[in-house]
N, C-alpha and C positions, 0 to 999 in steps of 0.2 A: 344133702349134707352141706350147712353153712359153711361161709371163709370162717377159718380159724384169725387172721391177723391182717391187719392192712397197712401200709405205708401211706401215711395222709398229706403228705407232704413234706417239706415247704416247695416249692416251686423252684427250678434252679439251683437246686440245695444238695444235689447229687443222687437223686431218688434213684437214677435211671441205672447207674451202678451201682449201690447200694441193691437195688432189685434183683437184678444178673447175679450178685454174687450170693444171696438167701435163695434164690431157686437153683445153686448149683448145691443145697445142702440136702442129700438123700433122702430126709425125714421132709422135706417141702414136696410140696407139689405149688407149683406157680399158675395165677392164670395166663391163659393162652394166651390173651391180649392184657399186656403190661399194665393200660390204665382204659379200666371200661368205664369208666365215671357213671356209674351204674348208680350209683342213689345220689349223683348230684346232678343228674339229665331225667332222667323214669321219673315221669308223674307216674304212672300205674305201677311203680315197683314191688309195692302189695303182691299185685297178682303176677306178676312176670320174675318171680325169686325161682320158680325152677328153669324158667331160662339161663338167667343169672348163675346158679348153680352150677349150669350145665358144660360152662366155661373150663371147668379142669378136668382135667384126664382123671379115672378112676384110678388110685391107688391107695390102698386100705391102709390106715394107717397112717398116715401123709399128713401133716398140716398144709390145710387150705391159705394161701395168699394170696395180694393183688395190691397192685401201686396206683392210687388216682390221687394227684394235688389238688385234684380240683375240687377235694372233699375239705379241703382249708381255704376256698375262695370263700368267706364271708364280703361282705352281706350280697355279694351276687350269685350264691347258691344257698338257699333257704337252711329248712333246721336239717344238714344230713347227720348232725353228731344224735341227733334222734331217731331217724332214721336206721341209724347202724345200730345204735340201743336197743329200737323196737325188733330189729332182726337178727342181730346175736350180742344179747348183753354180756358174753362173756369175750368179745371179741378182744386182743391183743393189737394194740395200736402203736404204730413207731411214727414220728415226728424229728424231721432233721431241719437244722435249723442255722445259717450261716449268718455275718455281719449285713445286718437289715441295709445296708446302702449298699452293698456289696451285691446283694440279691436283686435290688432293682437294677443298677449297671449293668445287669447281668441278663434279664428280664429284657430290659429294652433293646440290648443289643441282640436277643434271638429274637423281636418282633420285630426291630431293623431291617437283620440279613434277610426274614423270608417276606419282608415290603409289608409288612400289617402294619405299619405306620411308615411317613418319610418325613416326618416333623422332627426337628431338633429337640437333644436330649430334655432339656427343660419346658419346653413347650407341651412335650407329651407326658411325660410323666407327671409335671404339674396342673395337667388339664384330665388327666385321667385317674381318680383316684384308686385304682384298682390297685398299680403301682405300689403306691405306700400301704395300703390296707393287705395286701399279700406279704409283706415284713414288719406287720402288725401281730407277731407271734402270738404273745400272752393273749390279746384278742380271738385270734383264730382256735387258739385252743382251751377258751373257758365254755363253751359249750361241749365239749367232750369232758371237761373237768367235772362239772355239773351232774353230767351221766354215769361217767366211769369210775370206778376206782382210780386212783393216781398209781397204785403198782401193776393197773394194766394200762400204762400209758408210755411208752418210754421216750423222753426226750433226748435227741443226739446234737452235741456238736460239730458243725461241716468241719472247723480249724480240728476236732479232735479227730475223726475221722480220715483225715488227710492225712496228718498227721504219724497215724497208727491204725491204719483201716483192719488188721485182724485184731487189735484190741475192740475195736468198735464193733468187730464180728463178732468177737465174743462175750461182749453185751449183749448183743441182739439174741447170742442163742442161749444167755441166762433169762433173757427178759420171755424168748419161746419157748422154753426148757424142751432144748434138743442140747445134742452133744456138741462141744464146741472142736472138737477135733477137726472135723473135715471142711472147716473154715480155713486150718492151716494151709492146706492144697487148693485154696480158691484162688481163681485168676482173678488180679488186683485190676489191669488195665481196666481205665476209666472209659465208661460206654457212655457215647452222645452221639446227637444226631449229628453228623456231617455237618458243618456250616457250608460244604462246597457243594453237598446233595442238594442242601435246602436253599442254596443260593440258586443253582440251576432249573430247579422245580419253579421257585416263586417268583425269583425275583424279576420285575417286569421284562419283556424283551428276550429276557436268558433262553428261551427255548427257541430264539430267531438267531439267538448268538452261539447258541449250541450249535445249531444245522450248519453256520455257516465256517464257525470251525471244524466239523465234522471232515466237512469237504475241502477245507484248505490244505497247501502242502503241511508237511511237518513240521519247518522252521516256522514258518507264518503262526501254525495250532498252538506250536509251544510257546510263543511270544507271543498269543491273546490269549492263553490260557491263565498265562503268569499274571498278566493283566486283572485278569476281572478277580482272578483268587487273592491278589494284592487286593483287590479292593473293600471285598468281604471281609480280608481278617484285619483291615482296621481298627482298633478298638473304638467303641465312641469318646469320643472326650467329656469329661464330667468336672466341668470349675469345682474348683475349692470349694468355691462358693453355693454352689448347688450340692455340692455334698453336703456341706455345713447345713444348708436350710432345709434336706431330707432327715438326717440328723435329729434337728429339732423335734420333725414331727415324729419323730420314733422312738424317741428316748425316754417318756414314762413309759411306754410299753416294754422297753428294755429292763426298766427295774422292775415293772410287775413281772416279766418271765424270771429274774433273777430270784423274786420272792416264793415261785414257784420252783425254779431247780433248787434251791437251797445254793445258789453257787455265783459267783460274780463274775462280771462281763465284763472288767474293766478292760482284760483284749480289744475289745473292742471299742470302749471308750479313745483307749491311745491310738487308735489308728485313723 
């Protein structure tokens, strides 16, 4: 039995709660594992779809889901809006979508905290184009345009969702035609990964500095604790100036997604 619907992204765009609160709706069944990037990793995906499959709990009746962004990594993951074509063309697709400068700051600061980079903000983001092309919206989503229907597509706004996240629920359960009811009773708080988890796992040293707080008295642990978690939730800093010149490169892209919502951005232009 195929996914019925998939959350394709955008990356840092709120997927991870947005996901948590569609699989607390009775009529979902969720996959097990939130983002199996299943047809943007599987060269034999052809043949491994009942593996794939086999990811959700039986329950009849249930709409099938699953959250992978990495299905709107163009051009570093191939054709998957065909892929998901060739394997359920009737599939139900959500696409959330924040202020494209706001999504790389946002980007670089969780490949900072867990050390996949230690380059300064301009240095890496303008050495890697991955960066801007993941808040390349209207890009990332003309190849599902191409495929799908535009009324099985649904584009969300992060600012509307924030906003009003059970009205944005209850988009979602017009756009899945389930009941929107038991969205009212959805737990709102916002699910992320720890940046203090992900700071202690990755970041160089952390597990020499773990042990060695472990073992220290309690005054000492709490005052290096405070420490290193001061140091993690730093924001990076992002000049004017490098905002303005991310900006640039994203702003036709801006008006082509605009020409696709039917809706203007100019939010985001004033900011």
């Amino acid at each position: 039995m195929p996914a019925d619907f998939m959350i394709i992204g955008a990356q840092k765009c709120g997927t991870t709660s947005l996901a948590a609160q569609i699989a607390a709706h009775p009529a979902v069944s969720f996959c097990r594992e939130k983002e199996p990037h299943f047809f943007s990793t599987r060269r034999d995906w052809r043949s491994a779809t009942e593996e794939y499959d086999a990811m959700w709990d039986d329950r009849p009746g249930a709409l099938r889901g699953e959250a992978s962004t990495s299905y709107t990594f163009l051009p570093e993951h191939g054709d998957v809006a065909g892929r998901l074509h060739e394997y359920n063309p009737r599939l139900r697709l959500i696409y959330i979508v924040r202020h494209p400068v706001d999504r790389i700051v946002s980007h670089y600061a969780h490949d900072f905290i867990r050390a996949y980079t230690r380059r300064p903000p301009a240095e890496q983001v303008l050495r890697d184009p991955m960066y801007i092309n993941r808040s390349r919206y209207a890009l990332q989503l003309r190849p599902y345009l191409e495929r799908f229907p535009r009324e099985q597509i649904a584009i969300l706004l992060f600012d509307d969702y924030t906003a009003d996240p059970r009205g944005t629920l209850r988009a979602v359960a017009r756009h899945l035609s389930v009941a929107d009811e038991p969205f009212d009773r959805v737990d709102l708080s916002p699910r992320t990964v720890s940046a203090r988890t992900g700071f202690f796992r990755n970041f160089p040293g952390s597990r020499t500095a773990r042990r060695l707080l472990d073992g220290a008295p309690a005054p000492i642990r709490r005052v290096g604790e405070k420490a290193l978690v001061r140091r993690i939730e730093e924001k990076p800093v992002f000049p004017e100036e490098l905002r303005a010149l991310l900006w640039r490169f994203v702003e036709d892209d801006v008006k082509a997604l605009e020409e696709i919502l039917g809706r203007s951005l100019d939010v985001w232009r004033d900011r």
